[in-house]
C-alpha positions as CSV (number, residue, x, y, z in Angstrom):
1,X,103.8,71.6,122.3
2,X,102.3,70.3,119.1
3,X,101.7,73.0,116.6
4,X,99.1,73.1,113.6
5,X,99.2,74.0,110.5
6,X,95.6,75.8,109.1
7,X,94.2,78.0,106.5
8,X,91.2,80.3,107.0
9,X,89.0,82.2,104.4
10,X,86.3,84.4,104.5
11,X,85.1,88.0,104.8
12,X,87.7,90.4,106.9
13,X,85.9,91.9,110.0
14,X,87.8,94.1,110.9
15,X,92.0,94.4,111.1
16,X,93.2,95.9,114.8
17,X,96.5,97.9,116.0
18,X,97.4,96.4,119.1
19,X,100.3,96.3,121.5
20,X,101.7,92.5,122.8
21,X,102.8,91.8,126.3
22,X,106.3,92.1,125.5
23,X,105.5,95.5,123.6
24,X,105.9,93.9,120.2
25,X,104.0,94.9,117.3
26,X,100.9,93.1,117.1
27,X,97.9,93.3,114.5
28,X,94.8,91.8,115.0
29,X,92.5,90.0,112.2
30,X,89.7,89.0,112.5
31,X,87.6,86.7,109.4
32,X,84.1,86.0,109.4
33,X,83.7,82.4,108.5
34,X,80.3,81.2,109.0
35,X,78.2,81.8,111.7
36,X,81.3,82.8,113.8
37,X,84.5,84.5,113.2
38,X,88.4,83.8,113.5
39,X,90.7,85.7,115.3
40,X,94.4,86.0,113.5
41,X,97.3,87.5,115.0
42,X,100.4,88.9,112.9
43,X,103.1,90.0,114.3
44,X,106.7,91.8,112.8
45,X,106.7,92.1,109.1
46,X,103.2,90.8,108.8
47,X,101.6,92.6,111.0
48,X,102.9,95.7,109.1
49,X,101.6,94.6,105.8
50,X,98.4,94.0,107.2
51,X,98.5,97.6,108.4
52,X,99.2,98.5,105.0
53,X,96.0,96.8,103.9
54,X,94.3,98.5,106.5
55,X,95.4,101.9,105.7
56,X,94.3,100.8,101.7
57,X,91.2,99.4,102.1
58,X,90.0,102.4,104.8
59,X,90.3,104.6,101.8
60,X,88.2,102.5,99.2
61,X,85.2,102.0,102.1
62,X,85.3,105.9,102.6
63,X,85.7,106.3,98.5
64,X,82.5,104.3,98.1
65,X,80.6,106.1,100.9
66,X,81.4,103.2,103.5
67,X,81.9,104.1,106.9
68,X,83.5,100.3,107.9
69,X,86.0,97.8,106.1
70,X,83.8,95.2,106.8
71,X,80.6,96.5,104.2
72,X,83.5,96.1,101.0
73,X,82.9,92.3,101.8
74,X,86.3,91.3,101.0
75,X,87.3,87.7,100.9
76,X,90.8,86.8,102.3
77,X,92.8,83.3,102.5
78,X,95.1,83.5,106.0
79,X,97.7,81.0,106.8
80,X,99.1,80.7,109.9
81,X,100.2,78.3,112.8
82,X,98.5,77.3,115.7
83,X,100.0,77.6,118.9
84,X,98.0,77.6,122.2
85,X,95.1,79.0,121.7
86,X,96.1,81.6,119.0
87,X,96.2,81.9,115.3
88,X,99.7,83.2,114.3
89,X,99.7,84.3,110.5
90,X,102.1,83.3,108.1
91,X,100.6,84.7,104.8
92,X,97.5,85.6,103.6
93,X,95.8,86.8,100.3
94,X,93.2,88.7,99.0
95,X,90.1,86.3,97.5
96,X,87.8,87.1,94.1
C-alpha cells in the first residue's frame, strides 16, 4: 500500500468527537480549502489535542457573540498521511 505524505491549510469547519470501528478515539477535522473542504482524522494523542482546541476555540466563538467555530475564520496547516482514502494527521498548527 503506497502511502502519501500531504499538507493542508485553510479555514477549520468544524472539529468532530467520533468513535472508530474498533472503539478507538477518533476526531474528525474538517478544513475548508477552496471551493471544497478536507476531511482529517486524528486519532490517540492527536485527536485529544484537537479536542483541546475544540473545547478553546468554542469559548472565544461564544466570547465574541459566535454561535459556530467556523465564523472565527481560523487558518490551520494539517499534516498527515494518506492511507486509503483517509487523511490521518500527524501535526497541525494554527495559521496568522
Amino acid at each position: 500500500m503506497i502511502e502519501e505524505v500531504r499538507v493542508v491549510d485553510g479555514e477549520i469547519l468544524g472539529i468532530r468527537d467520533r468513535v472508530s470501528p474498533k472503539g478507538d478515539e477518533l476526531v474528525e477535522l474538517r478544513v475548508k480549502r477552496g471551493a471544497g473542504y478536507e476531511r482529517c482524522l486524528a486519532y490517540a494523542q492527536k485527536a485529544a489535542e484537537l479536542k483541546r482546541l475544540l473545547g478553546k476555540l468554542a469559548d472565544l466563538a461564544r466570547g465574541k457573540g459566535m454561535t459556530r467555530v467556523a465564523d472565527l475564520r481560523v487558518r490551520v496547516e494539517v499534516s498527515g498521511i494518506v492511507k486509503s482514502r483517509d487523511f490521518i494527521v500527524t501535526g497541525f498548527r494554527l495559521v496568522h
